[in-house]
C-alpha positions as CSV (number, residue, x, y, z in Angstrom):
1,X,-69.3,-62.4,73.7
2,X,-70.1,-61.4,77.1
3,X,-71.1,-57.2,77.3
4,X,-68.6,-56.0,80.2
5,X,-69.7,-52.2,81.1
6,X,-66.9,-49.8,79.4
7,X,-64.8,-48.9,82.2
8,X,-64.2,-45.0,83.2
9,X,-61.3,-42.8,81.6
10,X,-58.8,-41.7,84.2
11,X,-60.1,-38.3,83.5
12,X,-63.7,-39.1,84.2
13,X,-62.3,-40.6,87.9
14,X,-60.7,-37.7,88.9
15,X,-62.9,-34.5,87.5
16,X,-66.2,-36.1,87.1
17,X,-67.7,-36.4,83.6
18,X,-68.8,-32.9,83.6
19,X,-65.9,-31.8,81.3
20,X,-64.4,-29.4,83.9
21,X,-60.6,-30.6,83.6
22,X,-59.5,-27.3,82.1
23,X,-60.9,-25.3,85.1
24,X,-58.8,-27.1,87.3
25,X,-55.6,-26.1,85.6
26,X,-56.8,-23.0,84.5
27,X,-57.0,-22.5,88.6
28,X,-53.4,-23.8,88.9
29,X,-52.5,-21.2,86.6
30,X,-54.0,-18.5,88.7
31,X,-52.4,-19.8,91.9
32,X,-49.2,-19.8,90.7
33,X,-49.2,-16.7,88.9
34,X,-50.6,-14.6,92.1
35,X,-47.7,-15.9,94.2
36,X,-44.8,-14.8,91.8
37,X,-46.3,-11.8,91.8
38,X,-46.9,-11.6,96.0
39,X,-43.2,-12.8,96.0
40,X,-41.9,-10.1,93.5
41,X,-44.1,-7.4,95.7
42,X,-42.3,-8.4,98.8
43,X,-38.8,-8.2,97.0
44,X,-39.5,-4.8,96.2
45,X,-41.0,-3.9,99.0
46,X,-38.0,-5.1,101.2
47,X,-35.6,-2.4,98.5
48,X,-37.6,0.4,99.0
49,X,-35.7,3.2,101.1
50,X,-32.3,1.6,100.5
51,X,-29.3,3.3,98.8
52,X,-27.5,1.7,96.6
53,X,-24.5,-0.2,97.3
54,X,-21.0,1.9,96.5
55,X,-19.3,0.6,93.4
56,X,-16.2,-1.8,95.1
57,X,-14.4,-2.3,91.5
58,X,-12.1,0.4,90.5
59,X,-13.1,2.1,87.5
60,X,-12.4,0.5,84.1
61,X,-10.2,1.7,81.7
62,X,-8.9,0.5,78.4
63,X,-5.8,1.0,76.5
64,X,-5.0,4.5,76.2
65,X,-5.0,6.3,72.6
66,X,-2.1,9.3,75.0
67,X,-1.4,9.4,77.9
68,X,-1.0,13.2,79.4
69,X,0.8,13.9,82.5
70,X,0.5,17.3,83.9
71,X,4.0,18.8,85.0
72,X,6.6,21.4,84.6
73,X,7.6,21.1,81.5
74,X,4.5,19.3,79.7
75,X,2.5,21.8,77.9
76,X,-1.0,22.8,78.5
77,X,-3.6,20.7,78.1
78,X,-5.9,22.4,75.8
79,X,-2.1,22.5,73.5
80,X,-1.6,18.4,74.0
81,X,-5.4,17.8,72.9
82,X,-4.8,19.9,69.8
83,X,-1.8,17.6,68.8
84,X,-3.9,14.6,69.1
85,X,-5.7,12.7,66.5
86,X,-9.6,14.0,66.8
87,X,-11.9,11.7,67.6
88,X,-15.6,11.9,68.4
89,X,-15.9,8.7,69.9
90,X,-12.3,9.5,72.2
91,X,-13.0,10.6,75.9
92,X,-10.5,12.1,77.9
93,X,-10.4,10.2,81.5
94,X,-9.0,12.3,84.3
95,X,-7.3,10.3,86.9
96,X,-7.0,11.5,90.4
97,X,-5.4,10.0,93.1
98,X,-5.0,11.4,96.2
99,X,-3.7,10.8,99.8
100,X,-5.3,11.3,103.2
101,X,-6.7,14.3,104.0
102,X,-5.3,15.6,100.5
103,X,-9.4,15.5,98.7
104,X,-9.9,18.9,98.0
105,X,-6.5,19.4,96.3
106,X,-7.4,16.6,94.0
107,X,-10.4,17.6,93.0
108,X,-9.2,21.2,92.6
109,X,-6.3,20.1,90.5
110,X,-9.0,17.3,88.2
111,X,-11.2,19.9,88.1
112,X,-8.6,22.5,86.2
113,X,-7.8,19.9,83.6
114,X,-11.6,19.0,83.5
115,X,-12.8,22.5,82.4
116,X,-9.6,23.1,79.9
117,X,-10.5,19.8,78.2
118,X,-14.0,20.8,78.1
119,X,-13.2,24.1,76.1
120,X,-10.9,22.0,73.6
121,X,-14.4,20.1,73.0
122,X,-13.3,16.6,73.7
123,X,-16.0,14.7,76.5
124,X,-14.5,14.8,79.7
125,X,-14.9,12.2,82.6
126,X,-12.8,12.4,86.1
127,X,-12.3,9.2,88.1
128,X,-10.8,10.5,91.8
129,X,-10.0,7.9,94.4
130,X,-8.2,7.4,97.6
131,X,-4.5,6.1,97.3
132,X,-1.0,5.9,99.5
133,X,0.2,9.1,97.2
134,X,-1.2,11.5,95.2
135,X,-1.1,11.5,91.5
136,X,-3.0,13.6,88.8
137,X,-3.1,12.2,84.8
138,X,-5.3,12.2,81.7
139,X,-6.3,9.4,79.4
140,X,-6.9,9.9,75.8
141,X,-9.3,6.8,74.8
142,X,-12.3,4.8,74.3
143,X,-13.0,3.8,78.1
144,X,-15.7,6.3,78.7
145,X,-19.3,5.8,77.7
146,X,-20.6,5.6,74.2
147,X,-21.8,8.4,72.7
């Protein structure tokens, strides 16, 4: 039997035989962990001072529960939320639609309906946006946040 000198572990070749193979990735660790972080800082960095982007997507609403549409011969509000069936989880959505130029008569008209739902005790949300013609209605449903 010839007595051949046991050859090196891979290991041994790279790190030395000093054992230190889990400093190296313990330093790899490190590395990588201090440039997420650097990168994360610079994302936020960059976002800092900016306003947030206006919502493009219309506002969503589901299926109404009613439907109420303010007019000559609908009754009050306040009356029409009475005849409804009472639900806690129910928000009334106030639709406003107006033309150019025609804002603060939009917002004067959601308003009233705002406030005279708010007294019959339902929660109230009012949705106003921009539109060829003008139109004021109320939605009886679920759409709103939960509460």
């Amino acid at each position: 039997m010839s007595t051949r000198p046991a050859s090196p572990s891979p290991l041994s070749e790279v790190h030395g035989d000093s054992g230190a193979g889990w400093q190296l990735v313990l330093a790899d660790l490190a590395l990588i962990l201090f440039l997420v972080t650097l990168a994360a800082l610079a994302n936020l960095s960059a976002d800092e001072g900016k306003l947030p982007e206006r919502a493009s997507e219309a506002a969503r609403f589901d299926p109404s529960q009613a439907l109420y549409r303010p007019g000559p011969d609908a009754p009050p509000l306040g009356q029409w939320l009475a005849r409804q069936q009472a639900d806690r989880r129910a928000t009334l959505t106030i639709y406003a639609r107006h033309a150019k130029g025609e804002e603060a008569a939009a917002w004067t008209r959601a308003r009233a309906l705002a406030r005279e739902a708010a007294a019959s005790g339902v929660a109230v949300r009012v949705v106003i946006e921009a539109g060829e013609q003008s139109a004021l209605h109320a939605s009886l449903g679920y759409d709103g946040a939960p509460r």
